[in-house]
Structures are given as C-alpha cells and as structure tokens.
VMD Tcl script that draws the C-alpha trace (Angstrom):
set ca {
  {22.08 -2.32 33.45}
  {21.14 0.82 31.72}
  {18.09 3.39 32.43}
  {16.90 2.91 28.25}
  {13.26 1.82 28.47}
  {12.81 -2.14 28.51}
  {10.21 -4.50 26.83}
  {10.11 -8.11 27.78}
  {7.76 -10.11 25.34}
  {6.97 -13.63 27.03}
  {4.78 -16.42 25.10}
  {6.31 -15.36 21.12}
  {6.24 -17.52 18.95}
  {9.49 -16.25 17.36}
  {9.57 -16.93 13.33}
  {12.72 -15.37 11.61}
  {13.80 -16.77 8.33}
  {17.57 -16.02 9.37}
  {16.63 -19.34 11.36}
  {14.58 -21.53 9.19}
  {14.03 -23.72 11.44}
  {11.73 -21.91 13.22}
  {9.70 -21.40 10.11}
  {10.00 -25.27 9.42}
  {7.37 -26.42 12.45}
  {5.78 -25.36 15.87}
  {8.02 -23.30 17.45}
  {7.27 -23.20 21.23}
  {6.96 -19.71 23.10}
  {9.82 -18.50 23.89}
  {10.94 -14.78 25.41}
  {12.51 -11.73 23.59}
  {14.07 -8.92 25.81}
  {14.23 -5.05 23.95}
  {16.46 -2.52 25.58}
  {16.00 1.10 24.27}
  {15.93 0.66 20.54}
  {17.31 -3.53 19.89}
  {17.05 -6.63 20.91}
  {18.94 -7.45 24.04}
  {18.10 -10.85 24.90}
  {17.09 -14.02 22.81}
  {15.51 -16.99 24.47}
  {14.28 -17.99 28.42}
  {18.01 -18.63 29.92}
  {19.42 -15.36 27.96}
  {16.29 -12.86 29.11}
  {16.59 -14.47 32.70}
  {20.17 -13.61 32.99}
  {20.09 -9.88 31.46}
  {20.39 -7.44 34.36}
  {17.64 -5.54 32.75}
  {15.06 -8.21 32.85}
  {13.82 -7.32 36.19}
  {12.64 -3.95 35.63}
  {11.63 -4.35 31.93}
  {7.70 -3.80 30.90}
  {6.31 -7.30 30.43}
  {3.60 -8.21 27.56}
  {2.44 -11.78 27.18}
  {2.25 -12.56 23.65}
  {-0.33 -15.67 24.72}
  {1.74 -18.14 21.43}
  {1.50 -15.15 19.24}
  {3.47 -15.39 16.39}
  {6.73 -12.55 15.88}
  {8.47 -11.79 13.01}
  {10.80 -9.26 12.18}
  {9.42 -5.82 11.43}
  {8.57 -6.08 7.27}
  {9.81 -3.77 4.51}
  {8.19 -3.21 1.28}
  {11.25 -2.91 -1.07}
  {9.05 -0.64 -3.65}
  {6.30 2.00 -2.80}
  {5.90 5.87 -4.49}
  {4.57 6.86 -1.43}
  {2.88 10.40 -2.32}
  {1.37 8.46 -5.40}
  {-0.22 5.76 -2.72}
  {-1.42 8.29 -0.46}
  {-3.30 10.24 -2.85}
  {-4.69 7.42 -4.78}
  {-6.46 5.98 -0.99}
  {-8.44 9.13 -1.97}
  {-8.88 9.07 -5.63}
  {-11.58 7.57 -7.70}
  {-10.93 3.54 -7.91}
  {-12.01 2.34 -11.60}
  {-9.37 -0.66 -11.43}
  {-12.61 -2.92 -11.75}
  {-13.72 -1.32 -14.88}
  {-13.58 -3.98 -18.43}
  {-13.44 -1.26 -20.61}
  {-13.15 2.63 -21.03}
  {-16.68 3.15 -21.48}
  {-17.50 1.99 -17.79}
  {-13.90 3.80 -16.49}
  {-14.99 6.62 -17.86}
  {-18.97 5.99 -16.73}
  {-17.58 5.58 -13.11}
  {-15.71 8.94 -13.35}
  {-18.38 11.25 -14.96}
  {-21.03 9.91 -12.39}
  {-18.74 10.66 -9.26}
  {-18.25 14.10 -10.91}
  {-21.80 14.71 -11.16}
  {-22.04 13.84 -7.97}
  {-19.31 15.63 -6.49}
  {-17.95 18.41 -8.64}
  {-14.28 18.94 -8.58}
  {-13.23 22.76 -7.78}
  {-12.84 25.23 -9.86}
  {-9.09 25.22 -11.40}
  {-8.96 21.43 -10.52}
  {-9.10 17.92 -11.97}
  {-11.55 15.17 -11.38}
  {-8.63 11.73 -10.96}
  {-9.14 8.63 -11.42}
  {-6.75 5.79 -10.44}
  {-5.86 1.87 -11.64}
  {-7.47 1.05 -15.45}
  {-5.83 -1.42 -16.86}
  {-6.65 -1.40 -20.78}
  {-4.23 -3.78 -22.56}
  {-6.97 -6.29 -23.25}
  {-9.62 -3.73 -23.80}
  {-11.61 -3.69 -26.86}
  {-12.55 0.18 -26.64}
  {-9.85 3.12 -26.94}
  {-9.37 5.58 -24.45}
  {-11.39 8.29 -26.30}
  {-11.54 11.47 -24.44}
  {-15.14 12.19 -25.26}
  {-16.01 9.39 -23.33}
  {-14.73 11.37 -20.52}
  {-17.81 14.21 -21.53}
  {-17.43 17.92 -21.31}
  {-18.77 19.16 -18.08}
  {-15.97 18.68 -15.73}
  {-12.48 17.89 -16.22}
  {-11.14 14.41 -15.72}
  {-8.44 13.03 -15.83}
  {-7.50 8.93 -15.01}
  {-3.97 7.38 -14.32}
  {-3.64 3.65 -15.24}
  {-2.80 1.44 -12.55}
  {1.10 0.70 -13.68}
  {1.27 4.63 -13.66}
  {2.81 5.21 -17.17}
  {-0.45 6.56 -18.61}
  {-2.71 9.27 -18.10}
  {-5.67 9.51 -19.82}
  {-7.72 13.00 -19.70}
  {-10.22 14.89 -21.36}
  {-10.15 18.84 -23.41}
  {-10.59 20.53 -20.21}
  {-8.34 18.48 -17.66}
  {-6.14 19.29 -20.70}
  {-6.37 22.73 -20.62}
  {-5.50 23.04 -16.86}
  {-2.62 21.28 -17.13}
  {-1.15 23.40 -19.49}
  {-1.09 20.39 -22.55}
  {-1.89 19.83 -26.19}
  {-5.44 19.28 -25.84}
  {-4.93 17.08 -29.19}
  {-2.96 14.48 -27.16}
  {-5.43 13.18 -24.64}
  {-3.87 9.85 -23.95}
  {-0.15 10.37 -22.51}
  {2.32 8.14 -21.64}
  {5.74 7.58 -20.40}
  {7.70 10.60 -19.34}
  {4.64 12.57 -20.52}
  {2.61 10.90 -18.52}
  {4.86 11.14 -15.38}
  {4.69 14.82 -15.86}
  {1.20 15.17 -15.85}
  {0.72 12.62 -12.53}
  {3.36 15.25 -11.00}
  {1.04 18.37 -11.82}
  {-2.17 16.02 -10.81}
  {-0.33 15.17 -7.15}
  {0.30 19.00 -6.68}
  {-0.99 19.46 -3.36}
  {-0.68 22.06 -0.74}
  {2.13 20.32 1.24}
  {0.64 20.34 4.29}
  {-2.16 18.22 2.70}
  {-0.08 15.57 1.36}
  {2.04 15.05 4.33}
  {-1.19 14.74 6.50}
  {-2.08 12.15 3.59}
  {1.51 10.27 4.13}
  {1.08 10.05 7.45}
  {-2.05 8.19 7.30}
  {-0.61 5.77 4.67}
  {2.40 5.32 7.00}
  {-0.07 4.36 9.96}
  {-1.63 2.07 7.96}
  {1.37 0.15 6.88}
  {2.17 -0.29 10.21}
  {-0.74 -1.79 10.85}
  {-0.28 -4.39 8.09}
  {3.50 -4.98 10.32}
  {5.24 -2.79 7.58}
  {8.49 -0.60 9.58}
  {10.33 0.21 6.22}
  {9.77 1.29 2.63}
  {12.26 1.71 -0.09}
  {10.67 5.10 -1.51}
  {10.89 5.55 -4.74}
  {8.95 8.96 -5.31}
  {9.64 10.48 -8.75}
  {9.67 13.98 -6.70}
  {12.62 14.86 -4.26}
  {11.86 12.03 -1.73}
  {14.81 12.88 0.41}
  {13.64 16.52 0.70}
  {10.63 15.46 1.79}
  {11.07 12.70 4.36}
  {13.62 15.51 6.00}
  {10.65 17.69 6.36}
  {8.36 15.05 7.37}
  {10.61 14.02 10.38}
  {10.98 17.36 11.52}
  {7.00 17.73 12.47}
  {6.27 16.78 15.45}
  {4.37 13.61 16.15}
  {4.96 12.44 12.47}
  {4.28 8.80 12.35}
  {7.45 6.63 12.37}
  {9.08 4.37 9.31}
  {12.31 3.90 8.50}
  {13.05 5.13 4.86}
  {15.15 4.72 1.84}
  {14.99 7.47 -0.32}
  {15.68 7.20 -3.96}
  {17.30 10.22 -6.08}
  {15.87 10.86 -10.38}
  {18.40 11.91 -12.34}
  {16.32 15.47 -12.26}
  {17.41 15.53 -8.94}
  {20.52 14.77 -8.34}
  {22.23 18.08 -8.45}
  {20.18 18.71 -5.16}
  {20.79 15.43 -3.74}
  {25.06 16.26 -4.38}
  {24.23 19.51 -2.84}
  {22.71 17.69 0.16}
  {25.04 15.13 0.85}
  {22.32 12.18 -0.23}
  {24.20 9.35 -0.77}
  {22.89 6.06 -0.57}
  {22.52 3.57 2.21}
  {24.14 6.82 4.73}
  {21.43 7.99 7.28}
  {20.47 11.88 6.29}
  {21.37 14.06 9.41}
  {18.27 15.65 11.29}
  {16.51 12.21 11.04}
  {17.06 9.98 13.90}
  {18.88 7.14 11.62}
  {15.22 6.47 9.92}
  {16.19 7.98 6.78}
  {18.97 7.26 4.52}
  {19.75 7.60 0.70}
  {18.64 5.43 -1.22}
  {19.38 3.92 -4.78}
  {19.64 6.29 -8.04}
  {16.38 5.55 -9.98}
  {17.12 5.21 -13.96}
  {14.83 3.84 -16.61}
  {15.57 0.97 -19.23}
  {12.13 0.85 -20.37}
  {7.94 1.40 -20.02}
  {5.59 -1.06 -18.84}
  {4.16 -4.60 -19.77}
  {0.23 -2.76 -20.28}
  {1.29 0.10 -22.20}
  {3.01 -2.22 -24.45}
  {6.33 -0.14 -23.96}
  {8.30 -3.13 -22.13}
  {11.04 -2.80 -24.21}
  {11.44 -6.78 -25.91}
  {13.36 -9.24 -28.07}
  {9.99 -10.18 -29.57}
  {7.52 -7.68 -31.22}
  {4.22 -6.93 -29.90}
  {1.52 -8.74 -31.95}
  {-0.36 -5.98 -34.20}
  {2.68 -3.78 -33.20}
  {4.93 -2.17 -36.11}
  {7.79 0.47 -36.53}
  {10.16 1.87 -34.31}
  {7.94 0.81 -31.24}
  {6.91 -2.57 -32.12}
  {9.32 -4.02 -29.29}
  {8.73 -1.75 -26.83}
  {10.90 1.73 -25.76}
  {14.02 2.14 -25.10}
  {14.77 4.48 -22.76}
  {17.92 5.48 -22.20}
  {19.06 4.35 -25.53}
  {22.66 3.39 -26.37}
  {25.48 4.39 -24.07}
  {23.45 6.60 -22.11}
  {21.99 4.16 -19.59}
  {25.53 3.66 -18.20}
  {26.33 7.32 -18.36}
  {23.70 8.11 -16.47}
  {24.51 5.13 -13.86}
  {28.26 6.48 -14.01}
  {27.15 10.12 -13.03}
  {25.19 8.70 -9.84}
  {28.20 6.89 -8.87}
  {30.02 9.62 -8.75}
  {28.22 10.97 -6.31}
  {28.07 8.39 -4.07}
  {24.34 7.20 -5.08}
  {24.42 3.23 -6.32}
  {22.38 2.61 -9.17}
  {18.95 0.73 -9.73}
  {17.42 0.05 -12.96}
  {14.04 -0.37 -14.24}
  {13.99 -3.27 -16.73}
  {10.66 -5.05 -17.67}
  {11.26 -6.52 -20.80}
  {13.55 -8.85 -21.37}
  {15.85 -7.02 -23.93}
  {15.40 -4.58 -21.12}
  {16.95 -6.60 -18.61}
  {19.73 -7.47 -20.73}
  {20.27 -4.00 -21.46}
  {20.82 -3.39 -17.44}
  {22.81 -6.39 -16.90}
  {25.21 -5.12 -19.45}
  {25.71 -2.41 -17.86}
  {26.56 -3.66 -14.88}
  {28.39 -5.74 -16.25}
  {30.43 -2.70 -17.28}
  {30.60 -1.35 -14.14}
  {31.61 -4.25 -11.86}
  {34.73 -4.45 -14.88}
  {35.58 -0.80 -13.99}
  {35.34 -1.70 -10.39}
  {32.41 0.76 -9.41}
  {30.56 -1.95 -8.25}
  {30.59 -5.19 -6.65}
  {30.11 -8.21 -4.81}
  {30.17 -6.62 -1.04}
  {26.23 -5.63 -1.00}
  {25.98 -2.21 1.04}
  {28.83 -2.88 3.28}
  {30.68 0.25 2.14}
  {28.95 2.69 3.34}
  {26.30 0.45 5.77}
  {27.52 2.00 9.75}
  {28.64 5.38 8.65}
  {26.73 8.14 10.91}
  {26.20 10.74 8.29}
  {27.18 11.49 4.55}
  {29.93 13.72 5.75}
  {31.52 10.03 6.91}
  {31.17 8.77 3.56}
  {32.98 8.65 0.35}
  {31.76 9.24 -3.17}
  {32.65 6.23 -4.28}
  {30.03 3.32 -3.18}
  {31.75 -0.09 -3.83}
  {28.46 -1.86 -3.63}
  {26.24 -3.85 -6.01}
  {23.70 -2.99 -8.27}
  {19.80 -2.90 -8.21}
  {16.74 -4.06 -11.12}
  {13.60 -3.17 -10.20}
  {10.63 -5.06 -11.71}
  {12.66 -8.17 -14.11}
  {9.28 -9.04 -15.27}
  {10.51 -10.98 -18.29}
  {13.92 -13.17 -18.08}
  {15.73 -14.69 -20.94}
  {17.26 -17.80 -19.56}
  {20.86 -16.97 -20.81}
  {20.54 -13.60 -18.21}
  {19.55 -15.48 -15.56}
  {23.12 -17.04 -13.76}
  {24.20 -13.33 -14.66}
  {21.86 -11.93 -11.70}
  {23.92 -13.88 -9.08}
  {27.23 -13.43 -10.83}
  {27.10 -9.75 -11.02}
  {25.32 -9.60 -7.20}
  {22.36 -8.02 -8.16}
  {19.68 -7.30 -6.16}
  {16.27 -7.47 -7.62}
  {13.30 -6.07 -6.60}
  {10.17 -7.91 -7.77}
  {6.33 -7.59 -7.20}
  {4.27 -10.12 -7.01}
  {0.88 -8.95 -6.78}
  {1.43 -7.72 -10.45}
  {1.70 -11.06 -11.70}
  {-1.79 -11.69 -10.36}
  {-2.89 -7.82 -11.86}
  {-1.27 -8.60 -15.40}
  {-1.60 -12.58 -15.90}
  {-3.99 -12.07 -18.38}
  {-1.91 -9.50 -20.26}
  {1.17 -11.68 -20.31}
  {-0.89 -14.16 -21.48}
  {-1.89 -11.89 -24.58}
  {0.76 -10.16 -24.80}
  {3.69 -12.42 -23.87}
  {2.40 -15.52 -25.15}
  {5.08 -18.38 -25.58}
  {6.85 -16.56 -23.20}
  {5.04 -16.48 -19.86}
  {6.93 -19.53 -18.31}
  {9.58 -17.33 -17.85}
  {7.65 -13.80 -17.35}
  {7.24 -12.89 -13.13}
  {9.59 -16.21 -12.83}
  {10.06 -15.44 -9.26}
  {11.18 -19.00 -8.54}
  {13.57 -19.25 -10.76}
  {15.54 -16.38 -10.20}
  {15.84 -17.11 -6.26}
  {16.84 -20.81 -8.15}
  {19.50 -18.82 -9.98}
  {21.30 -17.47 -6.64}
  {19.68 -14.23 -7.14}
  {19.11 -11.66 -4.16}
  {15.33 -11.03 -4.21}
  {13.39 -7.97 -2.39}
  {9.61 -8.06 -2.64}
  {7.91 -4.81 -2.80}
  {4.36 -3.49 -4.12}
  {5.17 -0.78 -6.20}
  {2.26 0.69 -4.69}
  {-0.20 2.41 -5.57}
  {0.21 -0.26 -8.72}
  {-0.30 -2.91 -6.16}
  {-1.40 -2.10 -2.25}
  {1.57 -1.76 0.23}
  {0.62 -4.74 2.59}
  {3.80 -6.99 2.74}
  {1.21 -10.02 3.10}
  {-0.75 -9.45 0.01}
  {3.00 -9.54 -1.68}
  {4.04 -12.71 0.52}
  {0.44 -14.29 -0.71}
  {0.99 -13.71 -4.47}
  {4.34 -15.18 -3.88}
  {3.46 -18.11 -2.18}
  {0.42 -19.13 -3.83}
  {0.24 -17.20 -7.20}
  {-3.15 -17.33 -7.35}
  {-6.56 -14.73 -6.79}
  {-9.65 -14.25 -7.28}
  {-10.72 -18.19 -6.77}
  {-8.93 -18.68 -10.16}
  {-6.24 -21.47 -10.35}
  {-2.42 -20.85 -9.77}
  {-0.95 -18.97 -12.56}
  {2.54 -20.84 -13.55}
  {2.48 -22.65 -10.04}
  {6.52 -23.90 -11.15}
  {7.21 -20.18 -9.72}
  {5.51 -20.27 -6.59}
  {8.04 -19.26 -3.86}
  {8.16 -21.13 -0.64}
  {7.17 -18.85 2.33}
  {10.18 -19.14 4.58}
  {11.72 -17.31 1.28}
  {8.87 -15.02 0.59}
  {9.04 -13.80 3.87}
  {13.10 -13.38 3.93}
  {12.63 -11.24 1.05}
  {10.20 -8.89 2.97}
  {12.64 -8.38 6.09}
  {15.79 -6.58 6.98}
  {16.79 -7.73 10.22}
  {16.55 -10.56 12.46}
  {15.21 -11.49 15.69}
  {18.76 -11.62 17.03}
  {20.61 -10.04 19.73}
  {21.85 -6.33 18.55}
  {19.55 -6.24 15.62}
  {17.07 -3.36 15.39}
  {14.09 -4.28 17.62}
  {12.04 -3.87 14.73}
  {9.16 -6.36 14.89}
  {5.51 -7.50 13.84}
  {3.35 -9.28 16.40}
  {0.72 -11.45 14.63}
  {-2.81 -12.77 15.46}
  {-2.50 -15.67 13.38}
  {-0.18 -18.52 12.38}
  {1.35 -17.15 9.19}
  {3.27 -20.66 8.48}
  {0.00 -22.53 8.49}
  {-1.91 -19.58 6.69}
  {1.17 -20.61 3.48}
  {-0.44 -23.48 2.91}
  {-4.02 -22.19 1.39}
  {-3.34 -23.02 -1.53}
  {-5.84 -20.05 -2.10}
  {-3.33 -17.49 -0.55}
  {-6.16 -15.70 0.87}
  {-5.48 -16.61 4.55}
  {-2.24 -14.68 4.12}
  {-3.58 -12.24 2.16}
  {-6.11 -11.35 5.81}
  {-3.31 -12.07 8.22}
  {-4.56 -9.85 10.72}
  {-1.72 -8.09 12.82}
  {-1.95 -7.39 16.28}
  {1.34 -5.10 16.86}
  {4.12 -3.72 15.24}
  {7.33 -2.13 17.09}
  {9.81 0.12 15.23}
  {13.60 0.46 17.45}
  {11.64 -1.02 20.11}
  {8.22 1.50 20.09}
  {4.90 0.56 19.15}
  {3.74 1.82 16.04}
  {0.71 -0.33 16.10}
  {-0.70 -1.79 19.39}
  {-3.85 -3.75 18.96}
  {-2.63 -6.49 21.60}
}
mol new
graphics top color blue
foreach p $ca { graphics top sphere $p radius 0.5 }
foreach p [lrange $ca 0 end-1] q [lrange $ca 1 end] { graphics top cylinder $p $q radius 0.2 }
display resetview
C-alpha cells in the first residue's frame, strides 16, 4: 500500500488498440485502478486484490467507454492559439470575398495603431482571382496567412510595418514563415494565456500530448510555461529548427529526454528540417511538373538542395536531436528516404525506435549519439517503389488526415493521375509503415477525432468518400493517435467518452466521430477535463 492518491474507475468500457479485441465487439464494464500517476490494476479480480483498492476514490463510469489518453503527433501550437482569435476566411472561393471578409471586420474593428489586421486559412490553388493586394484596400493594414501556412498575403501598409518590400505582397516559403513570426509577436504573457486556453481545450477533445512543432524555440517556451503556476497540463515534445539548435546544444535538448524543471511532461523532441513547400502553393517539390508551371520551379522547391539535407540531419545528430523531415511531394519523399537511407548505412540511425534514450531522467543521462529511427512528416504523395522503403528503414511517419479532406480538390487539379497514391494512408500502414496521426494545426483543428474521422471515413461535407481504397480501419486510426496503453505500469493517461466510438466508425459519414463528445480526460492520473 502506498499514501499516492488512488482512483478506482468501475463500469469502463475499456477500448485500447494494444488489445484489439476489445475494439473488435462489446466489451463488458470492467474496473481500472490508478495509483498516484499509472495504472495499478487491470480488470475486477486484479483491482479487488490491490491493497490500495479499499481506500481509492471511486467513479462509476455507468458503460462509458475509456481509451488511452490521445496525442496529436503534429500541432504549431502558438500558430493554433492565435489563429482561435484571428479572422477565419477558410470559407472564402476566391480573394475577392477573403479579402471582402477582412476589410469589413477592419471597418468594423480597427486594428491598433503599429499593428496588423490577420487573417487565417485561404486556400487559393483552385482560385480564379490572384491575390492582388489592392483588394486588400488602403485604410488599414492587413495581412492573411493561407491555411497550409507557407503564404502570407498582405497589403502596402501591413508591408510597411513589417519592415518588407512593399513590391512583394504575396510571400511564401521561408519568407512567408518570417513574416507569420513577426505577425505572432505577442507580449508573452498574452500568448501563453492564449496556449493555455488551446491546451484546455484539447483536453477536452481527450487530447494529453502534442508533438510541438513551433518554428520558434518551443523548448524555451514550454520550460517557461511549466514554471507558472496553475499552467494547464500536457505532456510535450518539443521540436528544435536548425535556427535553433545552437541554443537547444546549449540547453541540453535532446530528443525523446525529459527537460529538467518540468515534471517529465516535456522532453526534446525531433530536429525539424525541410525537403520541400506545400501541395497549394504548388511548391511540393515533384517528379511530375505542375500543369501551366515552367522553369526552375515547375516541379516544385527544393529545399535543402543537394547534400545539404543530410548535412543538416548529420549536425542534429550530433547533438543528440533525431531527425524528421518534411516531404510532400513525392520526389520529396524520395529525397528523405535517401537520406536515411544514408544514415541507417553510417549507423546513426536505426531499427530500435526511441529506445536509446526512452527512461533516461534528464539530458545530462544521455548521450549525443541517438541510435533511433527517423521521422517524415506529411508523405502526401508516395511513389510506389518508396513505399516497402518506409518499413525497411523504420520510419515513422506522421500524416494528417483532415488535409486530405481540405486539399481533395487540389490533388485532384493538381495531382491528377496521381491521386490514388496521394494521402494513401492505407497503403502505407499496408506497407509495414509506423503511422502517427496529427493535425498540423492550425492547418487542420487539433481534435484527435476529427483526424480519426478523416481517417476512417475519408469523407466531409455530405460529399462521397474521396479514394475510399485508403480508408483506415479505426482500431488502427485510433493506435496511431495513442502512446500508451490501458495496462498495468503505463501512464494513467486516459480519455473517458460519452459515446461508443467503435459504433460511431461505422458512419460511413464520419461525422459521428467527428462530434464524439468527451466526458473526461486524466493526465498521470489527474483530471484535466471532468465533465462526468
């Protein structure tokens, strides 16, 4: 017996995909036993004979179902908290209403002095207007980021406060992440009051982890965040920029090693490099040219070009952080699987996923080198030669689903011929590939169950399933949305739901999953929801 605080759940419905079997019918209500922070007992007979039983808090569940507590393996975290607040024109069909929605809001609310009007989530691939700044008029300054976040669009005067060529009004790429950085430049105390409210939110969805991949100095920041009092709880892994990594050495940041002052809720994360744009922009860097496209950018950008994408991943290495690459296109992804290919040869990675440095209490307890496997982040568009190479090399792949319902149209334009194999979700799991599911929020919201939906159903908007060959069954959807288990000495990280999330897979719709509602959510065994 020990004196940590005790929860005893009776009536769960327990549904972990580390036992498929309870995801495969009704599982009967059953008991789960937390001591302190993890799970101590499993199962009637286990709880009954734990010596902490007796004296443990006691919450009927009443058949609710439990899951474990769910991770969204992709968010920019400042960039989702500030665009909750920004003005939405994702709905507009062309830049003429985008830029109608932001000149009315300004008229009716003027920005301050010295400040920009912001607009968040145009998506303008298919539009048949340009993004012409005078459409943006001359009376305020205005600015709008696209909803894949690798354009700003802005007009003379939003120019002229950020300090750029006010000939250039439509930026994009590493411009354009400049430009979002001086847009998000907010009295600190203001954005961490805005990430805390995101955080609360995403527990209230059943979210208990994010992979943040924040272009600014995430680890800095989450080491500031969990030093204020009565900051909102999430475990975090905190990705490192190359224009960072000097003060991530300095700090000790290595990945998958819990930063010290943090309680074990924040650890390095992966070392962010770019292979690529994005699929709207037309910068997905690909074997095929973009239709109407000529030049030296007629496939896409290459970022990174050459040698210098495995320099780069070299130079995180050697300081301990394990590399993750965004790759879009598919000469993009072959790009990255090249050079990890490299870099298993040279033994810097591997097959043994995290268990190098997974345990250690601090950085101080690890080494520089990180025998570990790699990371891809997006792998929008697969050639089928690359795709046994995912499973060989052990990557892990981060994928979002929700922006294969956002961009369907645009592959279909864009990507045409090709689309069987664009957001093929299916057929890398098929492949042996290790999946993650993530929103890349703000491109796509950070609710695990809108991801799970698109997943499961890949359909929207009452509009039939896009490339249905892809769908993902749910017990899989949902194992790529977890890190733990509902098994003894597992983080008692959990999400208590209001409605049968197995049944809710098969709308063929995907909106019952979209609206699962959640009724709890427990983080190392404390509420961080509690709607029961």
């Amino acid at each position: 017996m020990t004196t940590a605080p005790a929860l005893l759940l009776t009536g769960a419905r327990l549904l972990d995909p580390a036992r498929p079997e309870t995801l495969a019918g009704a599982a009967e209500p059953d008991s789960l036993l937390i001591v302190g922070d993890g799970i101590a007992a499993v199962g009637a007979a286990a709880v009954a004979a734990h010596p902490d039983a007796a004296r443990a808090e006691r919450r009927d569940l009443a058949g609710r179902g439990v899951v474990p507590g769910l991770w969204d393996h992709h968010v920019h975290l400042v960039q989702w908290a500030i665009a909750r607040r920004r003005v939405d024109v994702s709905a507009a069909t062309s830049a003429a209403q985008a830029a109608r929605i932001l000149v009315e809001h300004a008229q009716r609310t003027p920005p301050e002095p010295g400040t920009v009007l912001v607009g968040h989530g145009f998506r303008d691939a298919l539009w048949a207007d340009a993004l012409d700044p005078q459409l943006l008029g001359g009376a305020h300054p205005i600015a709008a980021i696209s909803h894949d976040l690798h354009t700003v669009w802005a007009n003379p005067l939003a120019l002229r406060i950020l300090g750029r060529d006010e000939h250039e009004p439509v930026l994009r790429e590493q411009p354009a992440f400049d430009a979002m950085a001086q847009l998000s430049a907010l009295p600190t105390a203001t954005t961490d009051r805005w990430v805390a409210d995101a955080v609360e939110a995403a527990a209230q969805r059943g979210v208990v982890g994010i992979r943040d991949l924040e272009m600014a100095d995430a680890g800095g920041a989450w080491l500031r965040r969990r030093a204020i009092d009565g900051f909102p709880r999430i475990r975090v892994r905190a990705a490192v920029y190359p224009h960072d990594l000097a003060t991530a050495r300095e700090r000790g940041q290595r990945s998958y090693v819990a930063l010290e002052g943090t309680d074990r809720l924040v650890e390095g994360g992966e070392f962010k490099l770019f292979a690529d744009g994005s699929l709207n922009t037309r910068t997905a860097h690909c074997v095929h040219a973009y239709e109407g496209l000529s030049g030296a950018t007629a496939h896409g950008l290459e970022v990174n070009p050459g040698a210098e994408l495995e320099q780069r991943a070299r130079e995180g290495l050697a300081a301990g952080l394990v590399p993750t690459i965004h790759a879009i296109g598919d000469q993009a992804v072959t790009r990255a699987l090249d050079v990890f290919e490299a870099l298993n040869a040279a033994g810097l990675l591997g097959p043994d996923a995290e268990a190098a440095t997974r345990g250690r209490a601090t950085a101080a307890d690890a080494t520089a080198a990180v025998a570990t496997t790699g990371w891809m982040e997006h792998a929008q568009l697969v050639d089928p030669s690359d795709l046994a190479r995912f499973a060989r090399l052990g990557i892990q792949v981060s994928v979002q689903p929700e922006h294969a319902m956002d961009d369907r149209d645009v592959a279909d334009a864009l990507w045409a011929g090709r689309t069987d194999r664009s957001f093929a979700w299916r057929s890398l799991a098929d492949s042996g590939a290790r999946l993650w599911f993530g929103s890349d929020a703000p491109v796509a919201p950070l609710d695990s169950w809108v991801t799970i939906a698109a997943a499961t159903a890949r359909a929207r908007d009452g509009l039939a399933p896009w490339h249905p060959e892809q769908v993902v069954p749910f017990a899989a959807a949902l194992a790529a949305s977890v890190r733990s288990s509902l098994a003894v000495g597992n983080p008692a990280d959990l999400a208590i739901l209001d409605a049968d999330p197995v049944a809710a897979s098969a709308d063929p719709s995907g909106d019952a999953l979209r609206g699962l509602p959640v009724a709890a959510t427990l983080l190392a065994g404390e509420f961080t929801h509690d709607a029961l």
